[in-house]
C-alpha positions in Angstrom: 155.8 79.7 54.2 155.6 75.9 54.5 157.1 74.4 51.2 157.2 70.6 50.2 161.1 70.8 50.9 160.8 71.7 54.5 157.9 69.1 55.1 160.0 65.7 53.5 163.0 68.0 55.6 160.8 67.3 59.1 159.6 64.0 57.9 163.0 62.6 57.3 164.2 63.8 60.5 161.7 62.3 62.4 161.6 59.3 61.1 165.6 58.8 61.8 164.8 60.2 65.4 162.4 57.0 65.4 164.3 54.6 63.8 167.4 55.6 66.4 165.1 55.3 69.3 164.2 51.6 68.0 167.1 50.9 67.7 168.5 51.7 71.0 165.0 50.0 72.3 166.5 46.4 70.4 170.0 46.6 71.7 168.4 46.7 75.6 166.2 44.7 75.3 167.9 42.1 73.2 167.7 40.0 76.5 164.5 39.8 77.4 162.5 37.0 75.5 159.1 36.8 77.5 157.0 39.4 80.3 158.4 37.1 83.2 162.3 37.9 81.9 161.4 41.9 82.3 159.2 41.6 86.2 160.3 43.8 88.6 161.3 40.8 90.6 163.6 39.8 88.4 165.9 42.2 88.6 168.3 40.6 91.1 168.5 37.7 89.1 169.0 39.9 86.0 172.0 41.9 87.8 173.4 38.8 89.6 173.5 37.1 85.7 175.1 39.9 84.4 177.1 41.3 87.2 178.5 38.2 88.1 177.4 38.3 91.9 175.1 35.6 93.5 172.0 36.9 96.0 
């Protein structure tokens, strides 16, 4: 039997599955600013900023 306590329950649950998954989506992407900053030929430059290493 499906009661009003176990659907807020789920609802509340999901919604702080989703608002930890946001939140993890923010912190990585916190770098990127425009399309061109996430391109697949980017990356080098991406790992050589971060990394410290020049290509």
């Amino acid at each position: 039997m499906i009661t009003k306590k176990n659907v807020l329950f789920t609802q509340i649950t999901k919604k702080r599955k989703l608002d930890r998954e946001f939140a993890w989506i923010s912190r990585e992407f916190k770098d990127f600013h425009t399309l061109s900053d996430i391109e697949i030929y980017n990356a080098e430059k991406y790992a050589a900023l971060h990394l410290g290493c020049q290509f």
